[in-house]
C-alpha positions as CSV (number, residue, x, y, z in Angstrom):
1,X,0.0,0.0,0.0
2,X,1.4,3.6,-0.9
3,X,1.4,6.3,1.7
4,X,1.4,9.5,0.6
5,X,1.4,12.6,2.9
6,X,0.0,15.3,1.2
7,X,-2.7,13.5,-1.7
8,X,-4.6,11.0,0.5
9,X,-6.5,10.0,-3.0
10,X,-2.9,8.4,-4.1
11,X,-3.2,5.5,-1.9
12,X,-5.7,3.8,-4.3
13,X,-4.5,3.1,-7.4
14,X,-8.3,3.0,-8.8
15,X,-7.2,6.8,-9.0
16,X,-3.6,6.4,-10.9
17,X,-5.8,7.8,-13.9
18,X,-8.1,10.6,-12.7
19,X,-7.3,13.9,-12.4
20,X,-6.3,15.7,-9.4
21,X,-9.5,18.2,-9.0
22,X,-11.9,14.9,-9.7
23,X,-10.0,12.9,-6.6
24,X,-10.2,16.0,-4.4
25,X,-14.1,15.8,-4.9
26,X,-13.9,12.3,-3.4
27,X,-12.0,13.9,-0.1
28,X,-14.5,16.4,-0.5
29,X,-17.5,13.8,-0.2
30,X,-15.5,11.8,2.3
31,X,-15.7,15.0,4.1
32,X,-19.6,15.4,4.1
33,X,-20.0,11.8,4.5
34,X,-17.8,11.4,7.5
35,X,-18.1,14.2,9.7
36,X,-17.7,13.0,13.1
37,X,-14.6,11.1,12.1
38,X,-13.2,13.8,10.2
39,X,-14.2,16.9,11.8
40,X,-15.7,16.4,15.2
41,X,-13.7,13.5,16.8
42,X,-10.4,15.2,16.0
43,X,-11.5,18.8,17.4
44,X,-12.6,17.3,20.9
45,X,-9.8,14.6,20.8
46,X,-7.7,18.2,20.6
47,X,-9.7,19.6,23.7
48,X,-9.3,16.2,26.0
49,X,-5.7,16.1,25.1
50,X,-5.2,20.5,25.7
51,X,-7.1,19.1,29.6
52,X,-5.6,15.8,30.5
53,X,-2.7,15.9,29.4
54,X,-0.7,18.2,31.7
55,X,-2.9,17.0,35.0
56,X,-2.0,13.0,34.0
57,X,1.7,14.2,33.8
58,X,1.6,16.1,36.6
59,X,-0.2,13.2,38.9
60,X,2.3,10.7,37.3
61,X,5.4,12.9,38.3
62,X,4.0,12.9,42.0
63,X,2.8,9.4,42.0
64,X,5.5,7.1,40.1
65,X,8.8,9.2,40.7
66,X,10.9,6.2,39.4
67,X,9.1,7.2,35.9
68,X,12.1,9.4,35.4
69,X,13.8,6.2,34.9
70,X,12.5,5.7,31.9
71,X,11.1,8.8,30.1
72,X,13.3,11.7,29.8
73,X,11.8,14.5,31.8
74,X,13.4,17.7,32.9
75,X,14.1,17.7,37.1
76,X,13.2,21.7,37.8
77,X,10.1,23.5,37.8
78,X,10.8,26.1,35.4
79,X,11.6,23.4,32.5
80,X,9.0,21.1,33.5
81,X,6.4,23.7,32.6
82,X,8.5,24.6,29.2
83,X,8.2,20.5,28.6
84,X,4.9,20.1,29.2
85,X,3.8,23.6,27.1
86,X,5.7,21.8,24.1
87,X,4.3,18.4,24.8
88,X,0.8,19.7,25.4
89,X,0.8,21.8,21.9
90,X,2.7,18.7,20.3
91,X,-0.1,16.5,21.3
92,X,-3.0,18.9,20.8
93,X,-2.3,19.4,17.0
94,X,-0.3,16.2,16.1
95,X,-3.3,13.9,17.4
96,X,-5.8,15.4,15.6
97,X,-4.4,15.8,12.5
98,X,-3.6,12.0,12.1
99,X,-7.3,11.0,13.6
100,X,-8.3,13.4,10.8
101,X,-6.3,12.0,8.1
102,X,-7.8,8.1,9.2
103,X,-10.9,9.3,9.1
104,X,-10.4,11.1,5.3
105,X,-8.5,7.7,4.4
106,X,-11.9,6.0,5.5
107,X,-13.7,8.0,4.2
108,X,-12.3,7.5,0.6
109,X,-11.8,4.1,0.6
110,X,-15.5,4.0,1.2
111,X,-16.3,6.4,-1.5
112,X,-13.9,4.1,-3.7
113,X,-15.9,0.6,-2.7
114,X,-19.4,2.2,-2.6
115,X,-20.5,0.4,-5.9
116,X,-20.5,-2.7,-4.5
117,X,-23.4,-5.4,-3.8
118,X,-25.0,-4.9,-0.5
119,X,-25.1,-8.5,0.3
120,X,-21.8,-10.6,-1.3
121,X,-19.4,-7.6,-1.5
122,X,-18.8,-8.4,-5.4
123,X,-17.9,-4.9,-7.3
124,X,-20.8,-3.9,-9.3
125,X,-18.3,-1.5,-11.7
126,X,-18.7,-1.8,-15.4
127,X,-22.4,-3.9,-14.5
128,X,-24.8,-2.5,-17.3
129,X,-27.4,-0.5,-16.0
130,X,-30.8,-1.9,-16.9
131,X,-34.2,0.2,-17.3
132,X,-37.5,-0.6,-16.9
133,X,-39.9,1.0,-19.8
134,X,-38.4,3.3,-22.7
135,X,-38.2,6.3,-20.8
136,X,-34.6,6.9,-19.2
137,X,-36.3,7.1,-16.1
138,X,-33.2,7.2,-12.7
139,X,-36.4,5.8,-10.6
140,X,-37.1,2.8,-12.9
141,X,-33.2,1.8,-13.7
142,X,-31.7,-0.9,-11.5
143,X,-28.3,-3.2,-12.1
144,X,-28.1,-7.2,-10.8
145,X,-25.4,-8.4,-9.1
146,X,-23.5,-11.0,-11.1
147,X,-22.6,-12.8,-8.0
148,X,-25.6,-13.2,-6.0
149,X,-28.0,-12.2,-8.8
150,X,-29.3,-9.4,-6.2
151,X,-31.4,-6.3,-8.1
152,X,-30.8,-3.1,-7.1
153,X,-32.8,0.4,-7.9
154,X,-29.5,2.8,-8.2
155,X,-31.8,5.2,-6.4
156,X,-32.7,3.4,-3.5
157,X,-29.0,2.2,-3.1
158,X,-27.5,6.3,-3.9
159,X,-25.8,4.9,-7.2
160,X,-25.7,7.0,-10.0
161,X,-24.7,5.0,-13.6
162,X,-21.5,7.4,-13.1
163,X,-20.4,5.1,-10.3
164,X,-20.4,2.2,-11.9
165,X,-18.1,2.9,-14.5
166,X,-14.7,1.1,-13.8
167,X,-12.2,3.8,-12.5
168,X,-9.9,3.0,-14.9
169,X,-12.3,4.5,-17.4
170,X,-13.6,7.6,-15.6
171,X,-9.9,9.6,-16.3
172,X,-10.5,12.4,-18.7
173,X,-8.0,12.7,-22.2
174,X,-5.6,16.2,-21.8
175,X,-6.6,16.6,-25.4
176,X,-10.8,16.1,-24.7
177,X,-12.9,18.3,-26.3
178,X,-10.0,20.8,-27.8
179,X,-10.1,21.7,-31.5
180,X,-7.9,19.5,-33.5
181,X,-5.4,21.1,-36.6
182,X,-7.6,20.7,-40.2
183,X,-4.6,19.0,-41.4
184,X,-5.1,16.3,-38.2
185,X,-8.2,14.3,-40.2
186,X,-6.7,14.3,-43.6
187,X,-3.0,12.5,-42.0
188,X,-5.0,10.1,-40.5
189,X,-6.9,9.5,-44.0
190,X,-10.7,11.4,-43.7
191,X,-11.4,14.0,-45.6
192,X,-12.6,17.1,-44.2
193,X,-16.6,18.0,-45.1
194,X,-17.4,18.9,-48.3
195,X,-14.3,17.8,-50.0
């Protein structure tokens, strides 16, 4: 598994192909779909740690003297209090950060695996959507599982047809949708309209 410290999208390789701004959306919904473990838990884990953490050292330092022995903590007052200050601020922004970034790798990882069947776990990317009746109705479209054979209504499951496409498929060209040279059709052997 790759660990990458500033692009937590680069750890799957289901997004090797995608561009950066279309990953960032699935932080972004990992985000909105994860908000006590990426938000909440990490600003009170800061505000437990900001409390408990200079009393616990402080009733530790009184209690177990002989834990000098084996943590490296200053002997006078004045740099006990410069110790804990940096400890205390260490802890209080370090902790939180990495809860955070669990809770964004979870988050994604979820967003990466949500088109999958409900019941066996098989990956329903690249299943062909199916509709019921001509019109291209999303109420009336649904996909089967080729595993378990379970049907599913993409709307009742939050799938859209967009999900189910393989991720290998979803990256965008660099040269989609720009206007290719006149002389580009007639190299490759067409001939332009109206010649």
């Amino acid at each position: 598994m790759r660990l990458p410290f500033s692009k937590p999208y680069r750890a799957f390789p289901e997004f090797d192909g995608m561009s950066d701004e279309e990953c960032r959306s699935y932080v972004r919904r990992a985000f909105v779909h994860r908000p006590w473990l990426t938000r909440r838990l990490p600003v009170l884990l800061g505000i437990v740690v900001l409390m408990l953490w200079p009393t616990g050292v402080m009733l530790v330092r009184e209690l177990a003297p002989a834990v000098y022995r084996y943590v490296p903590m200053p002997r006078s007052a004045e740099w006990m209090v410069v110790w804990l200050v940096v400890t205390t601020a260490m802890l209080a922004l370090g902790l939180p950060l990495v809860v955070r970034d669990v809770g964004v790798y979870l988050g994604v990882r979820d967003e990466v695996h949500r088109a999958r069947c409900r019941k066996c776990g098989q990956s329903l990317a690249g299943v062909p959507v199916q509709t019921i009746g001509a019109e291209p109705d999303p109420a009336k479209q649904f996909i089967r599982c080729p595993e378990c054979g379970k049907k599913y209504v993409l709307m009742e499951i939050g799938l859209t047809p967009r999900d189910l496409v393989p991720f290998e498929q979803r990256g965008v060209p660099p040269d989609f949708a720009r206007k290719r040279p006149r002389n580009a059709w007639r190299r490759h052997g067409g001939t332009a309209a109206g010649e």
